[in-house]
PALOLUM-234259 format. One line per 10 residues: their letters; for each residue x, y, z of N, C-alpha, C. Coordinates in steps of 0.2 Angstrom, whole numbers, plus 5000, padded with zeros to 4 digits. Example, Ala and Ser with C-alpha at 12.3 -4.5 7.8 and 13.67 -1.06 7.14 Angstrom:
% PALOLUM-234259
AS) 5066:4972:5039:5062:4978:5039:5066:4984:5039; 5064:4989:5035:5068:4995:5036:5064:5000:5039
***
This chain:
% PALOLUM-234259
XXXXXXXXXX) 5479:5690:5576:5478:5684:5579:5484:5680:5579; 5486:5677:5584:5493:5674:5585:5492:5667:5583; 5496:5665:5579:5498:5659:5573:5498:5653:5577; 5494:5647:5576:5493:5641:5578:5499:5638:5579; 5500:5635:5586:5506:5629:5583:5503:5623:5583; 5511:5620:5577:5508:5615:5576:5505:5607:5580; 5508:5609:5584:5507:5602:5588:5499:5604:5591; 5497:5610:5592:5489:5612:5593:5487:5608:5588; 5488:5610:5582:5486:5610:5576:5484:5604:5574; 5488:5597:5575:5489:5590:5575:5485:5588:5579
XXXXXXXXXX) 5485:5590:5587:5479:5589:5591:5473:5589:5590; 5470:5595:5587:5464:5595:5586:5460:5591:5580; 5466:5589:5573:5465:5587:5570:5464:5579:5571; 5467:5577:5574:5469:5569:5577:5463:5568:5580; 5459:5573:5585:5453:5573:5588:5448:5572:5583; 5448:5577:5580:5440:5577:5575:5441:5570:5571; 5445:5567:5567:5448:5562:5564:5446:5556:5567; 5447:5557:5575:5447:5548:5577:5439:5548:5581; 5435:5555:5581:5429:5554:5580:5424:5552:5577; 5428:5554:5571:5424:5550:5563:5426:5543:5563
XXXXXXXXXX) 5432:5541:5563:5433:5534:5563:5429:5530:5569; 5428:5533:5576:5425:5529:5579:5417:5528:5580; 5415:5535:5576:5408:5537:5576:5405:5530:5567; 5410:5529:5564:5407:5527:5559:5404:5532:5554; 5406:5537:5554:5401:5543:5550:5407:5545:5545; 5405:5549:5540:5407:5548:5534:5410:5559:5534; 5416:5558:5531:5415:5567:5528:5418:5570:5531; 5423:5576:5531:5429:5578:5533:5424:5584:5536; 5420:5585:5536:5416:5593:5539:5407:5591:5541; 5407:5596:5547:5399:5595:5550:5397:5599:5548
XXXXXXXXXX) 5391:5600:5547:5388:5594:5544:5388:5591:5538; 5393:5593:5535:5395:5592:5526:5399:5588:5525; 5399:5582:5523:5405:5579:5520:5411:5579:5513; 5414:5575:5513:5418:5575:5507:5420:5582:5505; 5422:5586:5508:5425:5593:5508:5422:5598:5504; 5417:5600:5503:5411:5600:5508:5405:5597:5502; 5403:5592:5504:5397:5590:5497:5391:5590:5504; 5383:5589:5502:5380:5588:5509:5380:5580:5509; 5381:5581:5515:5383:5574:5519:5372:5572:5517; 5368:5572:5513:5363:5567:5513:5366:5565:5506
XXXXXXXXXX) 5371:5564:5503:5371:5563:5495:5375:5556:5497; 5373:5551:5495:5376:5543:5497:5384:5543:5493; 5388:5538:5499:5395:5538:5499:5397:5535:5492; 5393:5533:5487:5395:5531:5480:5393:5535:5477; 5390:5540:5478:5388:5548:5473:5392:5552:5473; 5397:5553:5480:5403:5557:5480:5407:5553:5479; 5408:5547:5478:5415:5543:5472:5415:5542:5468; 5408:5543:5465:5409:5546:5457:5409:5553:5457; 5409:5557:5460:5410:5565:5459:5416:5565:5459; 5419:5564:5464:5427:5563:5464:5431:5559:5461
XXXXXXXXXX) 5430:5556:5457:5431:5554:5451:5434:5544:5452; 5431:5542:5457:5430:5536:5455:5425:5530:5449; 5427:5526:5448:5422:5522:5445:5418:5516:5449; 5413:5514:5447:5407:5510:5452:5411:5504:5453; 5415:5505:5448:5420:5495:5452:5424:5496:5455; 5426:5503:5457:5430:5505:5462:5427:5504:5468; 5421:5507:5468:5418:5510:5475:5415:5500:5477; 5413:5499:5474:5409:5494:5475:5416:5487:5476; 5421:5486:5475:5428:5480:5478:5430:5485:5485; 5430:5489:5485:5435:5489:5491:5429:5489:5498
XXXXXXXXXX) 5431:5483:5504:5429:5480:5509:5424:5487:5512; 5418:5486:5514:5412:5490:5516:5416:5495:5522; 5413:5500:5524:5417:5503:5530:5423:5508:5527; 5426:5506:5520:5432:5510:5521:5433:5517:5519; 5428:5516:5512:5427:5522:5510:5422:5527:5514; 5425:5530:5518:5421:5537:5521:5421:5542:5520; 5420:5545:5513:5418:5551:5509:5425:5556:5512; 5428:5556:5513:5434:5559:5514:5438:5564:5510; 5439:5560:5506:5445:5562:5499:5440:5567:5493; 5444:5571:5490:5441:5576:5485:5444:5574:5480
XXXXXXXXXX) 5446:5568:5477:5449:5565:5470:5451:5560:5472; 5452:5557:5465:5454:5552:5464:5463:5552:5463; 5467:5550:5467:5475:5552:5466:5476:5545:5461; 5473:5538:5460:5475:5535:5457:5474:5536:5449; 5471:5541:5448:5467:5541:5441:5474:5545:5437; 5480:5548:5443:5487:5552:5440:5491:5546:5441; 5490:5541:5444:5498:5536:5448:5500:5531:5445; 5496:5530:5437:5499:5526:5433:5501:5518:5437; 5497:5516:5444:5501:5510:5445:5501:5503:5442; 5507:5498:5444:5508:5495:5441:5510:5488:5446
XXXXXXXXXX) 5509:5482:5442:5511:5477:5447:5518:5477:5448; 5517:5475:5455:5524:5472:5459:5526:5481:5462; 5522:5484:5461:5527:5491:5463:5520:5492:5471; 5529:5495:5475:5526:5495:5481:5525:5505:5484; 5518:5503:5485:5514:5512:5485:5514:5514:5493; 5514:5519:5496:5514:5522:5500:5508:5528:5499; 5502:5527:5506:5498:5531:5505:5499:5537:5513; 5498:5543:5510:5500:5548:5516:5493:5551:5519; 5491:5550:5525:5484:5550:5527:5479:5543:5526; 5480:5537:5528:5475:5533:5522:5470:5531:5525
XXXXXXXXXX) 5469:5534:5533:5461:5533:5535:5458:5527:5536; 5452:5524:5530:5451:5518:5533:5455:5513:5528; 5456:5518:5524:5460:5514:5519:5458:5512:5514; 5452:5516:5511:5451:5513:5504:5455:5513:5497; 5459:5520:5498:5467:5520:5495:5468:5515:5492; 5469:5512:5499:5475:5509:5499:5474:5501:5497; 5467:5499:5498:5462:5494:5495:5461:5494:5487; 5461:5499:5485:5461:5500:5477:5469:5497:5473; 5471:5503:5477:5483:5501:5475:5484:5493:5475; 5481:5490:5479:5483:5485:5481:5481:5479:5475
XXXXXXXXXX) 5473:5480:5472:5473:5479:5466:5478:5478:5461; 5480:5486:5463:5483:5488:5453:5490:5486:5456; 5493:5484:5461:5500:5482:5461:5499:5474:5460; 5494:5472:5464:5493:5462:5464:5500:5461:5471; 5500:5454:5472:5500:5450:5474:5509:5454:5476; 5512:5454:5469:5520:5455:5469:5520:5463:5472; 5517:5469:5473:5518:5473:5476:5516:5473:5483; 5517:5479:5486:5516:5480:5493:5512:5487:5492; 5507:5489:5498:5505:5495:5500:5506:5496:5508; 5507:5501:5509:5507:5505:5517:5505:5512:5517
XXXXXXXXXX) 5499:5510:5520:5494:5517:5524:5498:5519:5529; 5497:5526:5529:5501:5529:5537:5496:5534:5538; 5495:5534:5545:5488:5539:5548:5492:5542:5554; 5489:5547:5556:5490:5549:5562:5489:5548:5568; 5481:5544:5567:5475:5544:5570:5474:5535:5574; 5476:5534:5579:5476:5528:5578:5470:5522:5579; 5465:5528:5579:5455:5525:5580:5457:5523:5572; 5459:5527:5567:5456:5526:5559:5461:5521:5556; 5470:5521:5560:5473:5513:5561:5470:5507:5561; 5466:5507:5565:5462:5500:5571:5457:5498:5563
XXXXXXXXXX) 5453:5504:5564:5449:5504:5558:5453:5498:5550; 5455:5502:5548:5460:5501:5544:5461:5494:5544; 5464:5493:5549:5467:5485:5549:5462:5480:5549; 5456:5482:5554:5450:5477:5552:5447:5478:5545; 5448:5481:5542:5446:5483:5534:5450:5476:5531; 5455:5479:5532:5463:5472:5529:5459:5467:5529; 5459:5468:5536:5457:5459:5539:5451:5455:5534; 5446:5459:5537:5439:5458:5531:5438:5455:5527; 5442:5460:5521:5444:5459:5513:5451:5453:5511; 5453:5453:5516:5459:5450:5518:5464:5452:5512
XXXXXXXXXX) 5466:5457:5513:5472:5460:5508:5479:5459:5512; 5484:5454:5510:5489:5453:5516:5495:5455:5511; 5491:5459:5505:5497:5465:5505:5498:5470:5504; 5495:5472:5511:5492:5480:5513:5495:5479:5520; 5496:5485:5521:5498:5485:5530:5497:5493:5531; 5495:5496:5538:5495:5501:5539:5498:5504:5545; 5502:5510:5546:5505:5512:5552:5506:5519:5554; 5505:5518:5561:5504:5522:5565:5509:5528:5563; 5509:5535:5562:5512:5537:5562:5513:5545:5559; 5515:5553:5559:5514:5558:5556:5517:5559:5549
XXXXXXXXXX) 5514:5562:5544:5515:5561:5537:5521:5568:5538; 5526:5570:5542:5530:5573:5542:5535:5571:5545; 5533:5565:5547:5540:5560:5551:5536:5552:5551; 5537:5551:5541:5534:5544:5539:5538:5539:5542; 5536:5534:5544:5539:5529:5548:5539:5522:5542; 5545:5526:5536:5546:5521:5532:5551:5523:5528; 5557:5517:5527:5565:5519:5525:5565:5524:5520; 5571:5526:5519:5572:5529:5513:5575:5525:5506; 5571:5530:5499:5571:5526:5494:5568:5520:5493; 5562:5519:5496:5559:5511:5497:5554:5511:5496
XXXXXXXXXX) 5551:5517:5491:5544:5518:5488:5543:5522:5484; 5541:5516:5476:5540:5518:5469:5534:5524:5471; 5528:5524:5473:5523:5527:5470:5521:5533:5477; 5517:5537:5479:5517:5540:5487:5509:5543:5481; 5506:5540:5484:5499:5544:5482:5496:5546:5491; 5491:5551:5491:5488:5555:5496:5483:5560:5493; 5474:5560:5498:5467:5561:5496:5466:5566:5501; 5468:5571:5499:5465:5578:5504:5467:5576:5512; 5471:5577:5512:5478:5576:5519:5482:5581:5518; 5487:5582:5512:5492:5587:5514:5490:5595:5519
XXXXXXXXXX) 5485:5596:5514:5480:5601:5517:5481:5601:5522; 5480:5597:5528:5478:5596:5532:5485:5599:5539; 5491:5597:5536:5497:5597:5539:5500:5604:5542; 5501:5605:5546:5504:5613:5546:5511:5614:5545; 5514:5609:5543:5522:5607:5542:5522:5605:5532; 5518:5608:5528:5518:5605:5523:5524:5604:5519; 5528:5608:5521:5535:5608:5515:5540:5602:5520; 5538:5600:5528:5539:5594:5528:5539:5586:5525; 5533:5587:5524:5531:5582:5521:5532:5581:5514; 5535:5586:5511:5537:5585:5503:5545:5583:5504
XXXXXXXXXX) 5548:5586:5510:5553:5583:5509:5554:5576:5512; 5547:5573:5516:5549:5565:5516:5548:5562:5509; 5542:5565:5507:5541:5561:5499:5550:5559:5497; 5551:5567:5496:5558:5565:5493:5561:5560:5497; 5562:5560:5502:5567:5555:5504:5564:5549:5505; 5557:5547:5503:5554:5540:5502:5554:5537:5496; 5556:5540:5493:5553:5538:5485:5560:5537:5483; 5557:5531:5478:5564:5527:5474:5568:5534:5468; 5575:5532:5466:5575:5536:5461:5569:5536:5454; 5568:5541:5452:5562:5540:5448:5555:5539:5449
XXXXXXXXXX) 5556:5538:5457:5548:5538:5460:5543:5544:5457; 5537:5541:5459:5530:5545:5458:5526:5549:5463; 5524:5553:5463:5519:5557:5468:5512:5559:5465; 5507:5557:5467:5500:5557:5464:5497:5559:5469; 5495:5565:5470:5491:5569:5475:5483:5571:5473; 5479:5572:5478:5473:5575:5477:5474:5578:5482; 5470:5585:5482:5471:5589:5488:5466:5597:5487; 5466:5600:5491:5464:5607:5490:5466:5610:5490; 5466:5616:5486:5471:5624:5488:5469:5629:5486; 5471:5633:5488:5468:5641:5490:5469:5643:5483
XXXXXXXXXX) 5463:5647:5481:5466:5651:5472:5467:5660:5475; 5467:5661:5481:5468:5666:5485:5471:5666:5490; 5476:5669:5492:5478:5667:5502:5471:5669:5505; 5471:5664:5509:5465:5667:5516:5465:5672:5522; 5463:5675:5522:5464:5680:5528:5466:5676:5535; 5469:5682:5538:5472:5678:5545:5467:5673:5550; 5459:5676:5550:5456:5675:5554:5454:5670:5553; 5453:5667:5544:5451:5660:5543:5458:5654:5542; 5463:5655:5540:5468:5652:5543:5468:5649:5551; 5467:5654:5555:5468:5650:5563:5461:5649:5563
XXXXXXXXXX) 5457:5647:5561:5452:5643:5561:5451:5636:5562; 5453:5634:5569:5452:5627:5568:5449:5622:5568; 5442:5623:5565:5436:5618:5564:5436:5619:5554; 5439:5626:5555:5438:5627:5545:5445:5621:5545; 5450:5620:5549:5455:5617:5545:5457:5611:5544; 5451:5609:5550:5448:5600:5553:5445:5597:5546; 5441:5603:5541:5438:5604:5537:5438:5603:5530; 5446:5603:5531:5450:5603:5523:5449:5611:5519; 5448:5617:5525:5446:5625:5520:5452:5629:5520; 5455:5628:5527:5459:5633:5530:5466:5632:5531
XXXXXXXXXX) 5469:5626:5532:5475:5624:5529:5477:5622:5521; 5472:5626:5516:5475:5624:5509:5480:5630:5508; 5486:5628:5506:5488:5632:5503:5489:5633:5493; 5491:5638:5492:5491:5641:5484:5494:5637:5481; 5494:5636:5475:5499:5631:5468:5504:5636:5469; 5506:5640:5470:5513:5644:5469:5515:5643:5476; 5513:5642:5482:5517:5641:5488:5518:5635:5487; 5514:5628:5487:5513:5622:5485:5521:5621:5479; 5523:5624:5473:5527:5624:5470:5532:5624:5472; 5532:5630:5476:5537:5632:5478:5542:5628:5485
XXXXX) 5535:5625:5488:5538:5619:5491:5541:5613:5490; 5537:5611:5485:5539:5604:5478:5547:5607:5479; 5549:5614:5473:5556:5613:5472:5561:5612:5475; 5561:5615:5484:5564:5616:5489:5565:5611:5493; 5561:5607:5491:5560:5600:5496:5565:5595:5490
***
């Protein structure tokens, strides 16, 4: 079976993604959400699975969290005030609504989506809640549309997965992140390689199943990047 390109790959994903954001529906897979929990389990029963707490789910602006993410990346990112975070994937943004909290007034956060239905979204979220130090932009998590060395933290919620260009994308980390910067990821990964056939799967990878790669491919990306 001859190998997906990626810009296939982005397209289809960018489709299914700005159907959910426009649909209002919640969950990275049909008809299951939250990679894969069943989509009849309400969207505060999967953010305490994934390891939010209720005062989490319940401050950030209504609409943002869509059962999307399989963990919690802030539970590893130790944020702190005045430090400005960068989220890879940040959908409707609820990320990015929590960071914003734990940085206050003195820091910064910037969502970057692909998607630009889940942008629009996003920004109406901002607007809402009125978080004016949150901003989100349009743009691919393998060509971040944001300077180098100009971001302490980069956290990201079952997105890299998703990328076909993965060792790309670690190599922006690198080039985004201050000396000493942090990366706090949640993600999927294969504890098997996947046969060819599930690979080019492009509903399983809309899906967050079939773009996961291994901790030891994943590692091996980290060091080369």
């Amino acid at each position: 079976m001859d190998k997906k390109h990626p810009d296939e790959i982005r397209t289809v994903v960018r489709k299914k993604y700005g159907e959910v954001a426009k649909s209002d529906s919640s969950g990275c897979c049909t008809p299951v959400s939250s990679c894969c929990v069943e989509s009849a389990t309400p969207l505060d029963n999967l953010g305490t699975l994934t390891g939010y707490s209720q005062e989490e789910l319940s401050v950030a602006p209504e609409g943002s969290n869509m059962g999307l993410g399989c963990g919690n990346p802030q539970a590893i990112a130790a944020l702190k005030p005045g430090e400005t975070v960068l989220d890879l994937g940040s959908g409707g943004g609820f990320d990015c609504f929590l960071a914003a909290r734990q940085v206050g007034k003195t820091g910064q956060v910037i969502g970057v989506d692909m998607t630009a239905d889940m942008i629009a979204k996003a920004r109406e979220n901002a607007r809402k809640g009125d978080y004016s130090n949150v901003e989100f932009r349009l743009g691919e998590i393998e060509h971040v549309p944001v300077a180098d060395a100009s971001v302490d933290v980069i956290i990201s919620n079952c997105v890299i997965n998703l990328s076909p260009e993965k060792l790309d994308v670690f190599r922006e980390v690198y080039r985004i992140l201050k000396p000493g910067g942090r990366l706090a990821i949640s993600d999927v990964v294969a504890t098997a390689p996947l046969p060819p056939e599930l690979k080019n799967d492009l509903d399983l990878l809309s899906a967050c199943v079939s773009g996961a790669a291994t901790v030891v491919e994943i590692t091996a990306m980290l060091q080369e990047a």
